[in-house]
N, CA, C and O atoms as CSV, one atom per row, in Angstrom:
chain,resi,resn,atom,element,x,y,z
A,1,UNK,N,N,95.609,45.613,87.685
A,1,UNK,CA,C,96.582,45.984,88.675
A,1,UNK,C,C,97.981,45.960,88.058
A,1,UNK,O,O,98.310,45.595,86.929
A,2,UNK,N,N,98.675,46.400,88.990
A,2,UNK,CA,C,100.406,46.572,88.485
A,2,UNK,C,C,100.768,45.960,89.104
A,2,UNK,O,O,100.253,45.313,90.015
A,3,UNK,N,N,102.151,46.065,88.587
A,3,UNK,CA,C,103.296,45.172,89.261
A,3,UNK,C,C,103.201,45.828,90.545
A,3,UNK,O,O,102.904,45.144,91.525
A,4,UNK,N,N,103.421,47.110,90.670
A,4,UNK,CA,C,103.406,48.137,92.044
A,4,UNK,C,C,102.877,47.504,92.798
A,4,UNK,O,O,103.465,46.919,93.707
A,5,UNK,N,N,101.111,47.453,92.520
A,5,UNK,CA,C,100.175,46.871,93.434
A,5,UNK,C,C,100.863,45.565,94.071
A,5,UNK,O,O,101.387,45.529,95.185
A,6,UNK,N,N,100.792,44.800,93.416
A,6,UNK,CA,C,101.458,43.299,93.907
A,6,UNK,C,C,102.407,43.422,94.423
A,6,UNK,O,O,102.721,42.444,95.103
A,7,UNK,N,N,103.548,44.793,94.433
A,7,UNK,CA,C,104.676,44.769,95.297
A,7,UNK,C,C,103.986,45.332,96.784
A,7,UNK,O,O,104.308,44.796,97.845
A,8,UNK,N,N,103.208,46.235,96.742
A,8,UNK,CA,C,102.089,46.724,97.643
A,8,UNK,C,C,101.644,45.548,98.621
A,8,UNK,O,O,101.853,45.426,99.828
A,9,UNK,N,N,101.130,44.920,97.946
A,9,UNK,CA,C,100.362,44.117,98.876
A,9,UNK,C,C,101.433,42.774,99.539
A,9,UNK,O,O,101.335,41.965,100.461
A,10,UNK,N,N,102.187,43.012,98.757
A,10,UNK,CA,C,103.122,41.654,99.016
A,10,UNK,C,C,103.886,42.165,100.363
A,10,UNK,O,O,104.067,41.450,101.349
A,11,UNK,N,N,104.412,43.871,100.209
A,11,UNK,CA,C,105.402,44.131,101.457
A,11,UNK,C,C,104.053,44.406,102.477
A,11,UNK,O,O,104.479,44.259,103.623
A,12,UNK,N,N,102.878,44.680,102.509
A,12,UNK,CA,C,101.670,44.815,103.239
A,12,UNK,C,C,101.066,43.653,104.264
A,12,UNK,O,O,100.383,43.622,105.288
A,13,UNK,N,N,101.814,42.597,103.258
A,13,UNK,CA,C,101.578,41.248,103.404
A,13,UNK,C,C,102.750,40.868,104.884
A,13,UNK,O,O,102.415,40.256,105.898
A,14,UNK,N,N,104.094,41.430,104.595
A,14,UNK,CA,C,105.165,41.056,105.043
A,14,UNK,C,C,105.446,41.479,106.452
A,14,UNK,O,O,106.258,40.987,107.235
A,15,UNK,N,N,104.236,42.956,106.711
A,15,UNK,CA,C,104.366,43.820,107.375
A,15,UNK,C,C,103.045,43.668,108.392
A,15,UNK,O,O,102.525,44.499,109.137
A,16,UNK,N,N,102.752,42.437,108.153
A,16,UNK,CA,C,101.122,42.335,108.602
A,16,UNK,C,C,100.367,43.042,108.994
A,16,UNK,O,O,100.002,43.070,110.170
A,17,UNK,N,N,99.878,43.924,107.918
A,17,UNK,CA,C,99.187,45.114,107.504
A,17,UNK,C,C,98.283,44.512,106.804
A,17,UNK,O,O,98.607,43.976,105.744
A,18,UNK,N,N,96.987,44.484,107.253
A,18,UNK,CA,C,95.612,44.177,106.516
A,18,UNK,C,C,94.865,45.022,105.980
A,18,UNK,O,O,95.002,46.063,106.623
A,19,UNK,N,N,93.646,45.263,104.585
A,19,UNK,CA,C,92.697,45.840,104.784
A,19,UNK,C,C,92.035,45.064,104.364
A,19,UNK,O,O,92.344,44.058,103.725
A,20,UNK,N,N,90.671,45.572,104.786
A,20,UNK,CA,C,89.376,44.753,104.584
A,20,UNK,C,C,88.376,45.233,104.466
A,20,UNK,O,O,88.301,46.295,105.084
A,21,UNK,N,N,87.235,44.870,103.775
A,21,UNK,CA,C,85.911,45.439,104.115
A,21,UNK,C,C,84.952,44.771,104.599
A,21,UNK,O,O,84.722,43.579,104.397
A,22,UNK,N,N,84.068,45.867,105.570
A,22,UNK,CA,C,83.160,45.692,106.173
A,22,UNK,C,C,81.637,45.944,105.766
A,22,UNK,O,O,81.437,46.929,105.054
A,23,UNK,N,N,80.684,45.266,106.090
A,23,UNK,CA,C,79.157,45.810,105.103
A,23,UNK,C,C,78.946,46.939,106.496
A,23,UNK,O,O,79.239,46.865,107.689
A,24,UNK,N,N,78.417,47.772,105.809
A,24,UNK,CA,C,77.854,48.965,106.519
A,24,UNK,C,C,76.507,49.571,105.647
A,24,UNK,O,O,76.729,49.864,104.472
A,25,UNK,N,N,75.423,49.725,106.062
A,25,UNK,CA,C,74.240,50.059,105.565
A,25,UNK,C,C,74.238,49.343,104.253
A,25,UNK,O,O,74.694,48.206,104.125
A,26,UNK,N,N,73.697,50.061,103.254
A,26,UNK,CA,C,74.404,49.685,101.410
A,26,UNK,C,C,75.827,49.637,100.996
A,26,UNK,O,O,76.003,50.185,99.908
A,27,UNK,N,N,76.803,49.187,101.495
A,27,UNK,CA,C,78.103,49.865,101.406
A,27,UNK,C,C,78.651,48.683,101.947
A,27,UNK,O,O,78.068,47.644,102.256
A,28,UNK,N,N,80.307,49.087,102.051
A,28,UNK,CA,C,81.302,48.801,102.273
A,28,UNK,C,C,82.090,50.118,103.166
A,28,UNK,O,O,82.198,51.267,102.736
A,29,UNK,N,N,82.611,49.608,104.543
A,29,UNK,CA,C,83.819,50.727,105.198
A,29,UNK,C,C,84.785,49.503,104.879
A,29,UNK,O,O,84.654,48.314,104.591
A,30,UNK,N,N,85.731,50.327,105.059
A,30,UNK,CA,C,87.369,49.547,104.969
A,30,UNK,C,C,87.672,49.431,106.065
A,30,UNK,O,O,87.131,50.264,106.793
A,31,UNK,N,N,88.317,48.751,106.549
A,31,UNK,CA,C,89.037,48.424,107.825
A,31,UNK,C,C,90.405,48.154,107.608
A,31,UNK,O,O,90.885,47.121,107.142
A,32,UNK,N,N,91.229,49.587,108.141
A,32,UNK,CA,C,92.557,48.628,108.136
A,32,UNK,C,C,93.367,48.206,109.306
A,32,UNK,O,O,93.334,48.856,110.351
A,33,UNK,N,N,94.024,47.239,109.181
A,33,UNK,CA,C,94.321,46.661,110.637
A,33,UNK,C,C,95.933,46.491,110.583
A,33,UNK,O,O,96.386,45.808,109.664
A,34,UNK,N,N,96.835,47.082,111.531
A,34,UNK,CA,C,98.260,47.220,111.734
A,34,UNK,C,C,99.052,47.422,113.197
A,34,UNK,O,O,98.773,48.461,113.796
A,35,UNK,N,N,100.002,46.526,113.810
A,35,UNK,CA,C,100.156,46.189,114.784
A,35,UNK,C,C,99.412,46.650,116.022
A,35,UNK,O,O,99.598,47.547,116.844
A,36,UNK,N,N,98.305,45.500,115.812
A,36,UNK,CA,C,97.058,45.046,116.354
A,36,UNK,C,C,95.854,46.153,116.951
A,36,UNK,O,O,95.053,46.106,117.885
A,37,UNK,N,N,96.170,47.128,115.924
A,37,UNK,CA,C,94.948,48.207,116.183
A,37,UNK,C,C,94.408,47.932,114.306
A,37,UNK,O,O,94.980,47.398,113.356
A,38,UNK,N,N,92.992,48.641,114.475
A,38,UNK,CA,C,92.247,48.681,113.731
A,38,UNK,C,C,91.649,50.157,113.608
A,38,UNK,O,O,91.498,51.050,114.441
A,39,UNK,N,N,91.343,50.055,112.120
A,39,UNK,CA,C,91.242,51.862,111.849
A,39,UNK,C,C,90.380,51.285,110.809
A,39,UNK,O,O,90.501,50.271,110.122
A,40,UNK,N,N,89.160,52.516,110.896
A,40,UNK,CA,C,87.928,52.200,109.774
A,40,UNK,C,C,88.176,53.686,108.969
A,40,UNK,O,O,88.273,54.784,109.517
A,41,UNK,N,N,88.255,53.379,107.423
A,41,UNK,CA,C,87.742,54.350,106.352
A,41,UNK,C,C,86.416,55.477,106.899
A,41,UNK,O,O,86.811,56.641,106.839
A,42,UNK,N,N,85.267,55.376,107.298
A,42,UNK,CA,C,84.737,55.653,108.187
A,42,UNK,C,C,83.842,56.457,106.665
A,42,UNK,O,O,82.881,57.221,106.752
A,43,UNK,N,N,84.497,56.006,105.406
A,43,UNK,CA,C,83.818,56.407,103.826
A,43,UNK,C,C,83.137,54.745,103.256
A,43,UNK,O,O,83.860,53.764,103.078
A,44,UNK,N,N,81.270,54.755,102.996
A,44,UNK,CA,C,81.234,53.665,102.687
A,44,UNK,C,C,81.302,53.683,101.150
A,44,UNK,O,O,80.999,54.681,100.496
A,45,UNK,N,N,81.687,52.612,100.654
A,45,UNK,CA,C,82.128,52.490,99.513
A,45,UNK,C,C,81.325,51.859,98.940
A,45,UNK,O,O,80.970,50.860,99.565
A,46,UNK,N,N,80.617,52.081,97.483
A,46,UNK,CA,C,79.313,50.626,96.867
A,46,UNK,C,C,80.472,49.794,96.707
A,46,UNK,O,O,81.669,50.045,96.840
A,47,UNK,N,N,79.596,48.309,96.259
A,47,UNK,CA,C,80.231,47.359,95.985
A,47,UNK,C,C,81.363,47.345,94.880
A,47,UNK,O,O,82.554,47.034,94.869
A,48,UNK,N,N,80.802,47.640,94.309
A,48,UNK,CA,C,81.676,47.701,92.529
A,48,UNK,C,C,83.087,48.660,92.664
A,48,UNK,O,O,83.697,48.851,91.612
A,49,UNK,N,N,83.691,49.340,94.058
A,49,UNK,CA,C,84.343,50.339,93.803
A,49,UNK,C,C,85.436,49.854,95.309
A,49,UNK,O,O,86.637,50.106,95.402
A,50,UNK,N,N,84.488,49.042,96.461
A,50,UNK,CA,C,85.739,49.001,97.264
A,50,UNK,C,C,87.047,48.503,96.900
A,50,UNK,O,O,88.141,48.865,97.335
A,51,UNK,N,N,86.716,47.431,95.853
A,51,UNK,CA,C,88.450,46.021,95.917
A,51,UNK,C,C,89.135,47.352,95.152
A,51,UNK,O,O,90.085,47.800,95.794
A,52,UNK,N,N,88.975,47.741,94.476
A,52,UNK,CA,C,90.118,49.066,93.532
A,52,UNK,C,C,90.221,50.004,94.742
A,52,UNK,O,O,91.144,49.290,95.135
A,53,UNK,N,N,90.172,50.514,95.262
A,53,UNK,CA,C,90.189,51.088,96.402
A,53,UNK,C,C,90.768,50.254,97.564
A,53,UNK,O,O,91.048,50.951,98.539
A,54,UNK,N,N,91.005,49.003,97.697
A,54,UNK,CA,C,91.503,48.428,98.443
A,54,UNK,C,C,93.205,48.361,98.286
A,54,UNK,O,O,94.148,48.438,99.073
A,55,UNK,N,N,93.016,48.136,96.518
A,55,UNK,CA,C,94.435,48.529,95.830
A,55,UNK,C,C,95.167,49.431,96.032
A,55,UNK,O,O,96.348,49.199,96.289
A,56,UNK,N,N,94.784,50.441,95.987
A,56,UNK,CA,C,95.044,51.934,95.663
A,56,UNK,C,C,95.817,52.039,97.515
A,56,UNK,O,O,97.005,52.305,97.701
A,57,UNK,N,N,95.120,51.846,98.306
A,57,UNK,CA,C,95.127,52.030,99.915
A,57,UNK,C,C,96.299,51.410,99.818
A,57,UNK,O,O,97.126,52.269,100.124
A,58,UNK,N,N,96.816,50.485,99.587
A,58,UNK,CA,C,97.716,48.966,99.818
A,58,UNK,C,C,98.874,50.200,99.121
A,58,UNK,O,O,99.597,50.768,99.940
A,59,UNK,N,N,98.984,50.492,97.976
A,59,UNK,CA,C,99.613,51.469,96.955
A,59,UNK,C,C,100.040,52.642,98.028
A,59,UNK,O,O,101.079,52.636,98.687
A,60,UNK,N,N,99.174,53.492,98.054
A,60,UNK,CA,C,99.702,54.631,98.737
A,60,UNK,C,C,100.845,54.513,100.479
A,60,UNK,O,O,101.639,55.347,100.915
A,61,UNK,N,N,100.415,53.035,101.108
A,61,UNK,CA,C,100.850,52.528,102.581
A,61,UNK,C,C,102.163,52.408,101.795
A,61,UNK,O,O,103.200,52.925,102.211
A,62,UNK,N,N,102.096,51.711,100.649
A,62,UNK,CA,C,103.375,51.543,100.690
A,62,UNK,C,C,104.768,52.354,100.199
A,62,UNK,O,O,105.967,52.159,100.398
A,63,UNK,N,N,103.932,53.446,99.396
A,63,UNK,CA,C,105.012,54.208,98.874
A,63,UNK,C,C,105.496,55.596,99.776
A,63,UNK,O,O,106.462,56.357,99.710
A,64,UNK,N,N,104.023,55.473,100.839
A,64,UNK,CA,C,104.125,56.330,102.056
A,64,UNK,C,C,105.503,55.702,102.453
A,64,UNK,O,O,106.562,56.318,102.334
A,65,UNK,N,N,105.412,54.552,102.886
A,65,UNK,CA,C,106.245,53.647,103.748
A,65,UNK,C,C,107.761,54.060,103.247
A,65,UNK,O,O,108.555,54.316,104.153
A,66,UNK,N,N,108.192,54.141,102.015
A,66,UNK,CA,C,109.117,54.041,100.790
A,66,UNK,C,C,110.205,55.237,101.472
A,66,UNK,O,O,111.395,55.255,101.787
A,67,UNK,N,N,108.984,56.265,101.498
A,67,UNK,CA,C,109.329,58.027,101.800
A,67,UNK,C,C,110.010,58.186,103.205
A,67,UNK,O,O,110.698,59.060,103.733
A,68,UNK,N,N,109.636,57.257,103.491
A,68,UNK,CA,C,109.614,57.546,104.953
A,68,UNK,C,C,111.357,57.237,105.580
A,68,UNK,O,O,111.623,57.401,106.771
């Protein structure tokens, strides 16, 4: 991970903005959760591939956020 990421998750953190995963069949959905609604990836993910993908999500919220 990057510094980015860790700035990611840290303002994600600040913003109490969660994601998470959920087991779904063989898989993983994501769940992300932000003033107090919840939203599922609704893509299951194998094991080995959600947490980088958890990154990446955290990454894009925040540079969305940046733009905005």
């Amino acid at each position: 991970m990057t510094d980015q990421h860790y700035d990611a998750f840290k303002w994600a953190t600040e913003n109490e903005i969660r994601i998470y995963p959920k087991i779904k069949d063989k898989g993983f959905v994501l769940i992300l959760e932000r003033d107090g609604k919840t939203e599922t990836s609704g893509k299951i993910y194998p094991k080995k591939e959600y947490q980088n993908i958890i990154w990446e999500f955290y990454l894009n919220l925040y540079n969305k956020a940046k733009d905005d």
